[in-house]
N, C-alpha and C positions, 0 to 999 in steps of 0.2 A: 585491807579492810576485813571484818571479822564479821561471816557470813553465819556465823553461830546464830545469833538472836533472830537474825530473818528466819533462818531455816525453822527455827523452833515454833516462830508463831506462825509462819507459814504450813506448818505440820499441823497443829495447834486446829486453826480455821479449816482446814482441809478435813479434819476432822469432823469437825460442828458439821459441814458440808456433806461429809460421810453418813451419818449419822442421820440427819432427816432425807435423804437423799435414798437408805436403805430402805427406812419405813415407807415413799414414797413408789418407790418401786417393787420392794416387795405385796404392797396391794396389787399393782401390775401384773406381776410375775401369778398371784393366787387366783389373781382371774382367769387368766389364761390355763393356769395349770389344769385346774377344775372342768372350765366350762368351754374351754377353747374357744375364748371370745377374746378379740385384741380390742380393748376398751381408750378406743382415740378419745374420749370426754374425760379420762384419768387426771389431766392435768387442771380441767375446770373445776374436779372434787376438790384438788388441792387450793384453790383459788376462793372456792365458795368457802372452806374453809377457816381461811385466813379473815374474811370479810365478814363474817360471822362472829370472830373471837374479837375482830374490833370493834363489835355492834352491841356485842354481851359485854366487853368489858367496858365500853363508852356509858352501855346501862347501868350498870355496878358503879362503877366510879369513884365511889368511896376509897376505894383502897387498891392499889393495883393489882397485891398479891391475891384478895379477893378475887377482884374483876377477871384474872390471869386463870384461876383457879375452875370458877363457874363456864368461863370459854372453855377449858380445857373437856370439861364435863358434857356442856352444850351443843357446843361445834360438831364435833365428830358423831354424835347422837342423828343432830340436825343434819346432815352430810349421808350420814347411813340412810333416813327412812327418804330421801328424794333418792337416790339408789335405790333402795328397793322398790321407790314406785316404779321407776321409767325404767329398773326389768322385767317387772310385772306387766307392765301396756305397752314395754317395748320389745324387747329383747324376748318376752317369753313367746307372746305373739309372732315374732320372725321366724321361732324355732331352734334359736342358735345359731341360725346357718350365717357362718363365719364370713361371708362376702356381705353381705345384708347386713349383720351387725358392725360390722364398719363403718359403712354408709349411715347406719344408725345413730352411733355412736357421735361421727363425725358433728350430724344434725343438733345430736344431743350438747355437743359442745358450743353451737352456735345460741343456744337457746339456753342454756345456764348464763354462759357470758356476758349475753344482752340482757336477761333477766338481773343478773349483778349491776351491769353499767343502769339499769336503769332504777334499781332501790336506793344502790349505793353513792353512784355518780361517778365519776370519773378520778375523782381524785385519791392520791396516796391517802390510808391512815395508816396512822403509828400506834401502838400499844404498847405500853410502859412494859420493863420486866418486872415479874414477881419481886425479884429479889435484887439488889445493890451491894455486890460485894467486890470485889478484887482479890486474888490469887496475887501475891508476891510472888517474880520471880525474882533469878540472879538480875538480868538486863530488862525486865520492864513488868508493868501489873497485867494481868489477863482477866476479864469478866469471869465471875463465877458463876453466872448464869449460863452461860456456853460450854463449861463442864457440867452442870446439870442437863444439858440436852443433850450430849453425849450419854451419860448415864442415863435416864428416862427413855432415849432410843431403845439403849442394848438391852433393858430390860422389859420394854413392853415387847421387844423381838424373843426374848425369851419365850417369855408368856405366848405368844404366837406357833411359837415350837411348840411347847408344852402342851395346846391346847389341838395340835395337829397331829402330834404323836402320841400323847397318853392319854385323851381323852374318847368317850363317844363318839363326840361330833365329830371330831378329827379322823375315827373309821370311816364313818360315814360322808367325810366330803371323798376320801381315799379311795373307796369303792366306787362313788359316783364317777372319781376323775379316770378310775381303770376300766371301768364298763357300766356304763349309763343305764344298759337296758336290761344287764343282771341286775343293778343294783336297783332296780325297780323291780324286776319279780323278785329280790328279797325284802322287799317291803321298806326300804328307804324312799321316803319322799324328795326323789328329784327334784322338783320344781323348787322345795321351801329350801334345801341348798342350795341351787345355783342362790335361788333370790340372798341366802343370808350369807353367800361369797361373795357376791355382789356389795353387797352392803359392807363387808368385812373389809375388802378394798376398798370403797371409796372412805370407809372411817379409817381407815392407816394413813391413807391422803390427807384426811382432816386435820389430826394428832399432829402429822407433818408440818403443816401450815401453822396450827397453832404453837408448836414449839419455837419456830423460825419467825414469827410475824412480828416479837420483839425486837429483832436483829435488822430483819428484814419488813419495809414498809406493809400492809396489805392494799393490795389493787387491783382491778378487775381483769388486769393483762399476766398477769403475774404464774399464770398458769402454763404458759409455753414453754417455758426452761427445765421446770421440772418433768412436764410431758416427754421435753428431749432425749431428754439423762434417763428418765426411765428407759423407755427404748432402747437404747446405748447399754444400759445395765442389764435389762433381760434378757437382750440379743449377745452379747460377751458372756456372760454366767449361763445361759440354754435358756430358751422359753419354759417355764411348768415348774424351774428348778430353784428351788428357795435359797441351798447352801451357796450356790451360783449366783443368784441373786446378791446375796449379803457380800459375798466374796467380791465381784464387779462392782460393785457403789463404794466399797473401801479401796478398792483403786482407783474408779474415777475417783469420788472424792478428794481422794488425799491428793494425788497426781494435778484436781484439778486447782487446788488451794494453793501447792509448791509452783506452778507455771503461771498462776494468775499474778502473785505475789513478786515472782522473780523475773517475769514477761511481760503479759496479757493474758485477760481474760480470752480473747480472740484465739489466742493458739492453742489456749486450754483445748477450747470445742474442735478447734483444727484434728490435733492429734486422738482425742478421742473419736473424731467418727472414724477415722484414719483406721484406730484401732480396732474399731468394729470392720472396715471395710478387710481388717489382717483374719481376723477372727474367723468372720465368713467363706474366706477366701479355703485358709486351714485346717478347718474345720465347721463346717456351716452350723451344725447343731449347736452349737455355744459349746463354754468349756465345760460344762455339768450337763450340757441337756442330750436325754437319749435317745442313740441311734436310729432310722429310721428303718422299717424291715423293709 
């Protein structure tokens, strides 16, 4: 039997899986990094997300690639300012203090998800892909819409670099994340960073959702998997550590597409917490995150 063609589209989907999977986590990893807050609600951005692009595109309707388009623009906007609010009355108010915002966080997650189950209802929506095409390969067609999410990933991850290493804002979340209370007596506003990290992650979560919610149905529950894998991805790549970040979601990912395809989906998660539990054990700081003094 000629394990060629599994392997390929198994790589293939692994990929797709890679790829919002990075932008999903790297909002994770930037919260953390910055404000040292472990944001347990991470997974309901991504969810509010998804439920949102099916709500703008079911309005549009006219056209998918429209409808596709305006969600893309919408969602993650809408997703950002309910983030900023509930760090502003929530999170700012606690202080940051990282046991408190957990708990918060947690709460935070109960009360997005029941707010969804209850606009939205319960059940799956589907939204059309923008575009209908097929890739020709040797042994079978592959959606061309799944290599444009690969692509739109790597490059909004670009841009995320770009915007963290050669710009302004990106000193200045950089300063805040090395010393909070210098970087207040040098006249950086604290507070309006964390808030626009804050926001900055949960709209990478949104993007995420919206990329995948053609692929994948949008539903109010739809948020715990990718919470998982975030996790799994932060804590292997180092908490704070971005290149770690992107580096870990390209092996879960890919790892987790080749074992689902050729296994179960079940072992996939098997071996990945496994491999955090090796990670931890090894080296507890993740493979990029830095030493503690």
């Amino acid at each position: 039997m000629d394990f060629g063609p599994y392997l390929l589209l198994a790589t293939m989907e692994g990929a797709v899986g890679a790829a919002v999977l990075a932008l999903t986590a790297l909002g994770l990893s930037l919260v953390f990094g910055v404000m040292r807050v472990v944001n347990v609600a991470h997974g309901e951005f991504f969810m509010l997300g998804a439920v949102i692009a099916w709500w703008v595109a079911h309005l549009v309707g006219a056209h998918p690639a429209l409808g596709f388009l305006a969600a893309l623009v919408v969602a993650p906007i809408m997703v950002g300012l309910v983030a900023a609010v509930a760090e502003r009355l929530v999170l700012r108010r606690l202080g940051y203090d990282p046991e408190a915002t957990i708990v918060a966080t947690i709460g935070l997650l109960y009360v997005i998800q029941q707010a969804a189950l209850s606009t939205f209802g319960p059940d799956a929506r589907p939204v059309e892909p923008p575009v209908d095409f097929r890739i020709l390969l040797p042994w079978f067609g592959y959606s061309g819409y799944k290599l444009l999410v690969i692509a739109a990933a790597a490059a909004l991850m670009l841009c995320v670099w770009w915007v963290l290493a050669r710009t302004r804002v990106g000193l200045m979340m950089r300063a805040t994340r090395f010393d909070r209370e210098t970087a207040r007596a040098f006249a950086i506003p604290v507070d309006r960073v964390y808030g626009g990290v804050f926001a900055l992650g949960a709209m990478l979560a949104a993007v995420g959702a919206v990329l995948i919610v053609p692929i994948q149905q949008a539903h109010y529950l739809m948020g715990h998997d990718p919470l998982l894998l975030s996790f799994i991805v932060v804590i292997i790549g180092g908490l704070g550590s971005l290149r770690g970040t992107v580096l870990a979601a390209l092996v879960i990912g890919m790892s987790d597409g080749v074992i689902s395809v050729f296994f179960s989906p079940t072992l996939a998660k098997i071996l990945a917490t496994l491999l955090v539990a090796i990670v931890l054990v090894i080296r507890p700081t993740g493979l990029f995150g830095a030493r503690a003094a």
